[in-house]
One Martini backbone bead per residue (centre of mass of N, CA, C, O) as a GRO file, in nm:
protein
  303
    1UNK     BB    1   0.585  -1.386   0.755
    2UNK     BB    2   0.416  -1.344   1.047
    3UNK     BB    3   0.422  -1.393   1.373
    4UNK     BB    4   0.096  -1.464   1.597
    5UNK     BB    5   0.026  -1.600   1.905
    6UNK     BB    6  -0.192  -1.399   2.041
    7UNK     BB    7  -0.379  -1.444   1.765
    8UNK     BB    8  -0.427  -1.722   1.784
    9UNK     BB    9  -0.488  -1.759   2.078
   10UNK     BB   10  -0.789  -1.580   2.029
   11UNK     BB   11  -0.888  -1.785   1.745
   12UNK     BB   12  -0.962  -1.992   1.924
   13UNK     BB   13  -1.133  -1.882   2.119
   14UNK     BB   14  -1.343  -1.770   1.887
   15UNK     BB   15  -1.407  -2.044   1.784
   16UNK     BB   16  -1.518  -2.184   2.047
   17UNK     BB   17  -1.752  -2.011   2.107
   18UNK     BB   18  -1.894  -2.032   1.813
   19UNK     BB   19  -1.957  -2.308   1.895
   20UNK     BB   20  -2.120  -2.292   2.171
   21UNK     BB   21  -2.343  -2.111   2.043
   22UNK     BB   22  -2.426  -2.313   1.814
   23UNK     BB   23  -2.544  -2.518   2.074
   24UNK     BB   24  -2.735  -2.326   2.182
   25UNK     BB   25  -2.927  -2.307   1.944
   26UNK     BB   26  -3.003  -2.600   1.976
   27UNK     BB   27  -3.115  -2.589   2.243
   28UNK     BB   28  -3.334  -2.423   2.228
   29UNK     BB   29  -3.483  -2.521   2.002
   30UNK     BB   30  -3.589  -2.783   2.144
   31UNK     BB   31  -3.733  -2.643   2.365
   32UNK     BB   32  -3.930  -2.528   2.178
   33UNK     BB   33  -4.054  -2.752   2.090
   34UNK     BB   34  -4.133  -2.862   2.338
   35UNK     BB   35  -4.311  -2.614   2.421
   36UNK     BB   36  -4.525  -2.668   2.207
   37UNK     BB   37  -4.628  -2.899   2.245
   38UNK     BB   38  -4.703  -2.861   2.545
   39UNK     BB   39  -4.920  -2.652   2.454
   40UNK     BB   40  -5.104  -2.808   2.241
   41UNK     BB   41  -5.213  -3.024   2.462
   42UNK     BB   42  -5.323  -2.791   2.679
   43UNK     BB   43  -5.521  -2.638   2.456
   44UNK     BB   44  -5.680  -2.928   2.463
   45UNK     BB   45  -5.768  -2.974   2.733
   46UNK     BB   46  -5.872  -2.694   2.811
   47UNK     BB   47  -6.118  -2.739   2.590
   48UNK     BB   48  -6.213  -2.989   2.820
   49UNK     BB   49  -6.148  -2.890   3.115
   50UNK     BB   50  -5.914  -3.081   3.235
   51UNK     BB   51  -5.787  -2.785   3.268
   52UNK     BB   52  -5.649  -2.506   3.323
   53UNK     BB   53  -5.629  -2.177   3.211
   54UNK     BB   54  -5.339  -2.151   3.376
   55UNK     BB   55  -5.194  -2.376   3.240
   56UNK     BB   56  -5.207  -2.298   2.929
   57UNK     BB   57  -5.055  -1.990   3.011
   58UNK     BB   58  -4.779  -2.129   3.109
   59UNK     BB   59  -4.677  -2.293   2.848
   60UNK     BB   60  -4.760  -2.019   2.653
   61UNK     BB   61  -4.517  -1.875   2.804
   62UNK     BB   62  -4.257  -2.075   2.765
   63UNK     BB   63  -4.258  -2.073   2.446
   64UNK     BB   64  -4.198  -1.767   2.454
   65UNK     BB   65  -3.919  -1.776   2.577
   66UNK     BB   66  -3.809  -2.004   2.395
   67UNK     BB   67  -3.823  -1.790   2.131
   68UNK     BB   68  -3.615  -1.593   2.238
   69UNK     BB   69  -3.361  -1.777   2.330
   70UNK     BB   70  -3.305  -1.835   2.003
   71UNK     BB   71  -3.255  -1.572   1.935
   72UNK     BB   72  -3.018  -1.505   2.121
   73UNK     BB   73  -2.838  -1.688   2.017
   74UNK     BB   74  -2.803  -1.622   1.776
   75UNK     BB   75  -2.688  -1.341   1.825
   76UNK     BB   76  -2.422  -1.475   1.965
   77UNK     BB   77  -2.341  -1.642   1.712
   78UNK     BB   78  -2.276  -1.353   1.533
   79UNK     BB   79  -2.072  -1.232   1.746
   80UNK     BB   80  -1.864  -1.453   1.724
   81UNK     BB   81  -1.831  -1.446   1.426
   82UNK     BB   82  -1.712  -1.153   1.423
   83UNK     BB   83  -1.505  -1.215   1.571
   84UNK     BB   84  -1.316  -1.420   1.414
   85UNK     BB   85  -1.305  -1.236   1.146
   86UNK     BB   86  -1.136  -1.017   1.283
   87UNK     BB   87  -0.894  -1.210   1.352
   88UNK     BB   88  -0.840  -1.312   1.053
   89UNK     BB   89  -0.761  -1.030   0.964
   90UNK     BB   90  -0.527  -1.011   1.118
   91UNK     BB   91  -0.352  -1.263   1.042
   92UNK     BB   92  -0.328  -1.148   0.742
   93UNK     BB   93  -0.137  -0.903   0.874
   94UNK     BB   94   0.124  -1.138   0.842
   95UNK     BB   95   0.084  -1.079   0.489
   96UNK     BB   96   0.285  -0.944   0.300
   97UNK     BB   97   0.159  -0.759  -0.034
   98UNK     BB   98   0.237  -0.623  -0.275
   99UNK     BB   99   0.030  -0.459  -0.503
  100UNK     BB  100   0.317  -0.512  -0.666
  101UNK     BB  101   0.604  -0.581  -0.886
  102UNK     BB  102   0.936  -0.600  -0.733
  103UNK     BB  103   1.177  -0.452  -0.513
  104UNK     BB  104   1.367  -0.488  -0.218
  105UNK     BB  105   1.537  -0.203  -0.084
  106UNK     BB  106   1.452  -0.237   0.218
  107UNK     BB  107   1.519  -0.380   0.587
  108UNK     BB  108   1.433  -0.356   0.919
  109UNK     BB  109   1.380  -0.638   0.967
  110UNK     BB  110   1.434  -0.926   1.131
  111UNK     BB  111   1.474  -1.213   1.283
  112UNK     BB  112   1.283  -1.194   1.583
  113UNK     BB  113   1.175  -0.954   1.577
  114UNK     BB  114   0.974  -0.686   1.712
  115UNK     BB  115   0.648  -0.603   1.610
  116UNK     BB  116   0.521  -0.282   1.592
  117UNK     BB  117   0.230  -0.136   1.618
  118UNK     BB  118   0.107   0.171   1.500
  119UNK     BB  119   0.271   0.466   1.520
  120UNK     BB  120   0.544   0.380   1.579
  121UNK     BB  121   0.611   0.251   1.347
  122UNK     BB  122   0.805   0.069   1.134
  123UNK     BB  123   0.852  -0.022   0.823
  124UNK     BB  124   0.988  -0.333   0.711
  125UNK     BB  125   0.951  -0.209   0.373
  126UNK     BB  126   1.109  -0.152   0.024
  127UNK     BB  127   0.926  -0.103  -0.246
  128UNK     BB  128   1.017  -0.110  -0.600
  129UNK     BB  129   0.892  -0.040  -0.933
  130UNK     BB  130   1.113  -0.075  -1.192
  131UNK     BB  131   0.974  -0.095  -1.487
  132UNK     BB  132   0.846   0.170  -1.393
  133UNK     BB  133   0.954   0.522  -1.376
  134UNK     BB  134   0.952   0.840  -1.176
  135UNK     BB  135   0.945   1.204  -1.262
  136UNK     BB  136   1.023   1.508  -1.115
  137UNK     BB  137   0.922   1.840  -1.212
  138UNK     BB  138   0.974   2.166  -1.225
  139UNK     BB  139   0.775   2.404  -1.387
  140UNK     BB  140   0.742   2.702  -1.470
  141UNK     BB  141   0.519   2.907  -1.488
  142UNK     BB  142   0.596   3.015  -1.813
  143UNK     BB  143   0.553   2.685  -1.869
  144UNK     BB  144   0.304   2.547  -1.752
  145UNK     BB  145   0.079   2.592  -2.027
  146UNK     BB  146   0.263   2.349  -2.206
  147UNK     BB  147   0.183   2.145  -2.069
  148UNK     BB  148   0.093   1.789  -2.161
  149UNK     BB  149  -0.051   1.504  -2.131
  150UNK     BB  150   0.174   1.307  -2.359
  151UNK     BB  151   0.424   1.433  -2.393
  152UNK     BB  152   0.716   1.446  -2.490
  153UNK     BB  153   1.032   1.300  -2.248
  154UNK     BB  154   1.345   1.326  -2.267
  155UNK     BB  155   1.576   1.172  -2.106
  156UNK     BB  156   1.853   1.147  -1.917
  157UNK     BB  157   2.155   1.029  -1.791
  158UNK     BB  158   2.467   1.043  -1.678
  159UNK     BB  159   2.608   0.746  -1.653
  160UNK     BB  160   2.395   0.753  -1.950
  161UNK     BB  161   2.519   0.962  -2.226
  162UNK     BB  162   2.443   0.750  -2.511
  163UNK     BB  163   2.131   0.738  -2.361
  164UNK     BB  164   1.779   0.749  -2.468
  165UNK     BB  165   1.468   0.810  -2.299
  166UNK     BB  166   1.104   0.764  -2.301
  167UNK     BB  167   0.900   0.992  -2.231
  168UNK     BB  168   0.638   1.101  -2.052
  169UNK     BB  169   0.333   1.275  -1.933
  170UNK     BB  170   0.114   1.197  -1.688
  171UNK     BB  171   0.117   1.419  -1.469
  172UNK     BB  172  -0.001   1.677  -1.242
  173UNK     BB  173  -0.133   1.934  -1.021
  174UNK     BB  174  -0.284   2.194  -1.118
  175UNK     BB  175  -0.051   2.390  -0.995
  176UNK     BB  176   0.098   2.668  -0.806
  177UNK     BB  177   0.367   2.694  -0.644
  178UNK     BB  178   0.384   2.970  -0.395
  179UNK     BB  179   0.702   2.952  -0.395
  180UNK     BB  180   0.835   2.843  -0.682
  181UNK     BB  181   0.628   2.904  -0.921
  182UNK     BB  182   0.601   2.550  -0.986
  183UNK     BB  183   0.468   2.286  -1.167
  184UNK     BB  184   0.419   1.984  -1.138
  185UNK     BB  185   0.580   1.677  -1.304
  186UNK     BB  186   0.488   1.357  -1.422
  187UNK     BB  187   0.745   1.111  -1.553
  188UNK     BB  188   0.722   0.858  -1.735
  189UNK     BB  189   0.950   0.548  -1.765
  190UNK     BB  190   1.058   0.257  -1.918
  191UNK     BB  191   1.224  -0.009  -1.763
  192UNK     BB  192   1.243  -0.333  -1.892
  193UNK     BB  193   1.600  -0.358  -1.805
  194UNK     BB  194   1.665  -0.222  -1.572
  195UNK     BB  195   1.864   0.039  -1.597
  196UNK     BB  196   1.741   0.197  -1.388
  197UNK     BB  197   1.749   0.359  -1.077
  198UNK     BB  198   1.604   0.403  -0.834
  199UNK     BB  199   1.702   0.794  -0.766
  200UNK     BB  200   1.764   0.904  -0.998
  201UNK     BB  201   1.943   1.182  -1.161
  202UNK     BB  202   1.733   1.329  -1.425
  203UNK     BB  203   1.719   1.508  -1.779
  204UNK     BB  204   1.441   1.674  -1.872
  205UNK     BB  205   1.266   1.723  -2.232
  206UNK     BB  206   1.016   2.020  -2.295
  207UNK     BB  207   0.869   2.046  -2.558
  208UNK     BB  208   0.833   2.418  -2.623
  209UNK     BB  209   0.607   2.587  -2.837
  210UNK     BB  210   0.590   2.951  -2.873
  211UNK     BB  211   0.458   3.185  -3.016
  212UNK     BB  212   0.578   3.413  -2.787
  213UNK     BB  213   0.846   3.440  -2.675
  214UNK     BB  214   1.095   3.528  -2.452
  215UNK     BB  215   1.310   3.717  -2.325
  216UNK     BB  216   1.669   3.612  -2.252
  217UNK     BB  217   1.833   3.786  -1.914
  218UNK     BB  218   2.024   3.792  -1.707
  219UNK     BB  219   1.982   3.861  -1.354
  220UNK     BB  220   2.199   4.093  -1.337
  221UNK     BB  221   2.084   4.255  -1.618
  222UNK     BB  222   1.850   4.384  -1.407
  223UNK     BB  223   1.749   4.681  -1.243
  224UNK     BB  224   1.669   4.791  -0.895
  225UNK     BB  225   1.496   5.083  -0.873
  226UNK     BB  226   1.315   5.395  -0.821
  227UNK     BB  227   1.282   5.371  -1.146
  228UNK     BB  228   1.275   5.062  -1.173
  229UNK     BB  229   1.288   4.825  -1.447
  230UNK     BB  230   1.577   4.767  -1.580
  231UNK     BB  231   1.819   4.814  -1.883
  232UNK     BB  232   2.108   4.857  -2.058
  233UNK     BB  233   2.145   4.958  -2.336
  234UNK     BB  234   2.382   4.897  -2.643
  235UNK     BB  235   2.434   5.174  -2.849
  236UNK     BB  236   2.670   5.316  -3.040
  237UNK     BB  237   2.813   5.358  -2.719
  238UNK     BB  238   2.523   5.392  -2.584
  239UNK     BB  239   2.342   5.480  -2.311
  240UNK     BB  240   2.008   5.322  -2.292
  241UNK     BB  241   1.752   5.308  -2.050
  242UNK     BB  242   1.524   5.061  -1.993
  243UNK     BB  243   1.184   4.953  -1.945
  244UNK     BB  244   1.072   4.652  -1.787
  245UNK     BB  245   0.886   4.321  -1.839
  246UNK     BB  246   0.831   4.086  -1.607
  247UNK     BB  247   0.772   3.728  -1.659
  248UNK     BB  248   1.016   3.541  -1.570
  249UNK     BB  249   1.209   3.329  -1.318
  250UNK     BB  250   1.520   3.113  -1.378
  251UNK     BB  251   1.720   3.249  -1.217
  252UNK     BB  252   1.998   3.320  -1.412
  253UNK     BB  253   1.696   3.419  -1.574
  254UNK     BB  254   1.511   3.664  -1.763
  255UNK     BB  255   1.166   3.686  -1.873
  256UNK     BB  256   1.139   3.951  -2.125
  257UNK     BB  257   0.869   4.073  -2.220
  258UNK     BB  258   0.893   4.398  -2.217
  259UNK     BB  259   1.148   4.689  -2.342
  260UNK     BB  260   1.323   4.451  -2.544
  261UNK     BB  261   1.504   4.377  -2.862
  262UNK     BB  262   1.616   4.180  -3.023
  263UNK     BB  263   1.938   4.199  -3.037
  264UNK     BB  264   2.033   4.349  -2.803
  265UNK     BB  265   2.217   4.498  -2.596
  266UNK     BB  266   2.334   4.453  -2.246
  267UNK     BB  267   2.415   4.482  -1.970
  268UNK     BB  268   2.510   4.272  -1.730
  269UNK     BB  269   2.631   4.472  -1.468
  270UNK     BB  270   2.475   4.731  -1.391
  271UNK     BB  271   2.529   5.076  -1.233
  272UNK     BB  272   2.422   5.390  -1.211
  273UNK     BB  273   2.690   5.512  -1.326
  274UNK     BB  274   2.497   5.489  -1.569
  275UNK     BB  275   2.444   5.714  -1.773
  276UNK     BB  276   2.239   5.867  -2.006
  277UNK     BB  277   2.464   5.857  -2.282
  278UNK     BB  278   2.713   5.732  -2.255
  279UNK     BB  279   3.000   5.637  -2.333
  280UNK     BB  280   3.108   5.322  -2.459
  281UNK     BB  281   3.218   5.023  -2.440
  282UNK     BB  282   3.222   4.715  -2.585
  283UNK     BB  283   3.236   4.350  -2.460
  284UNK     BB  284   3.129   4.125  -2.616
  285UNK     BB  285   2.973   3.829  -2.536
  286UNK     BB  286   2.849   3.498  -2.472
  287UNK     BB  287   2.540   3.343  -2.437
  288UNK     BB  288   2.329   3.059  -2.338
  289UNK     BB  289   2.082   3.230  -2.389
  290UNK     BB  290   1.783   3.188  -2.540
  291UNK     BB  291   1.707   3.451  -2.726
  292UNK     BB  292   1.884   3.673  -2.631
  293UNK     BB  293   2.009   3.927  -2.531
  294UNK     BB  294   2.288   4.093  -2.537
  295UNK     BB  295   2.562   3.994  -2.406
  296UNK     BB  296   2.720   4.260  -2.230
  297UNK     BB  297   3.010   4.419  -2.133
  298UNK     BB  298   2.996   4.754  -1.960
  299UNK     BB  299   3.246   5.027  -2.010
  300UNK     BB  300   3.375   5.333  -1.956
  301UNK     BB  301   3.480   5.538  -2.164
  302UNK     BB  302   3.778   5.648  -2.256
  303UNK     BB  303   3.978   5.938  -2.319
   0.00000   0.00000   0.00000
């Protein structure tokens, strides 16, 4: 709880305002009933000529008088009184109470300290709530489609590696970033023995069954040049130039529809200097890219 003496002090004086108004309202009372009598006595003399009607017409002005000042008064004590509740708002905002359930991990404020409200401030505690943790995870354009709320998002962290934590994915942002071509994905995980801590990375796996899987091959394997979009497939020891049609971009691995196909070989690194027809050596090794073209590496054929 923070202390606040300039509003606490600002909170009596709103208070006693408040008070001052509300026996205004009082006093305004008392003198419309005592001018409505007093103008009842005089309009009943004047009805017997006893008075003029010139003064039953003044004490009927006086009452009428009385009855706006009992108005204004009121007026002015709901004025105070929401000064007093705007300022007790304001001391409420001296207990600070998060939310939600947690821990706090972070304390910029100490004991004496001055807090400075408005723009220039900073957070004075930073609580996160570890019972559930959220992971954000940017999806591949590739497989945005395939992302499902609600659908089984199993945990890995480096930390605990014989242990595997159950998430779901909460929620998307069902767009897809103009930078990164990749979706946003929020998985949330239970974490009711708290053994994870907020800030931990880790590696989420997601169950993504496409009728249509695309073929992935090396980033490498790849060639752009003047003749489009290509790579060296390596068939019986010849060079066959294929192109083809890229469909996502994996960082080191490229999703290709269309252009080769399943089990073919493909140079890994290929260069102009393979000409179509050519009769090459393969080199073939493993590749850890799944359904991928066969990764190899092929160089010139010696006589």
């Amino acid at each position: 709880m923070l202390e606040v003496p300039d509003i606490d002090q600002e909170l009596r004086q709103a208070r006693a305002s408040a008070a001052q108004s509300h026996a205004g309202i009082d006093q305004a009372t008392t003198q419309l009933a005592l001018a409505n009598t007093t103008t009842h006595r005089y309009s009943t003399l004047g009805q017997s000529g006893v008075v003029s009607q010139q003064e039953v017409d003044q004490f009927q002005a006086t009452s009428d008088v009385q009855k706006t000042n009992v108005t204004a008064s009121e007026a002015a004590f709901n004025s105070a009184q929401a000064n007093v509740h705007r300022l007790e708002d304001l001391k409420n905002f001296g207990t600070l109470t998060a939310p939600f359930d947690g821990v706090i991990t972070m304390r910029t404020a100490e004991v004496g300290q001055l807090v400075v409200s408005g723009a220039g401030g900073q957070p004075l505690f930073k609580v996160a709530e570890v019972d559930t943790l959220r992971v954000f995870i940017n999806v591949p354009q590739l497989h945005a489609s395939d992302v499902q709320v609600g659908m089984h998002a199993p945990i890995r962290v480096r930390e605990l590696r014989d242990r595997v934590f159950d998430g779901f994915v909460a929620r998307t942002s069902n767009e897809i970033d103009s930078m990164s071509r990749s979706l946003l994905t929020e998985v949330d995980i239970p974490n009711p023995d708290g053994v994870l801590l907020a800030g931990m990375y880790a590696r989420v796996k997601l169950d993504m069954q496409q009728a249509d899987r695309p073929l992935l091959v090396p980033a490498t394997a790849v060639l752009f040049d003047a003749q489009g979009t290509r790579v060296a497939a390596i068939k019986d020891g010849v060079v066959h130039w294929k192109t083809v049609e890229i469909e996502g971009d994996l960082g080191d691995r490229l999703a290709i529809a269309r252009g080769v196909a399943e089990n073919e070989t493909v140079a890994v690194m290929p260069s102009e200097q393979l000409a179509e027809g050519m009769r090459v050596v393969a080199d073939e090794g493993k590749t850890d890219a799944p359904n991928a073209s066969g990764d190899a590496k092929a160089a010139p054929k010696q006589p």
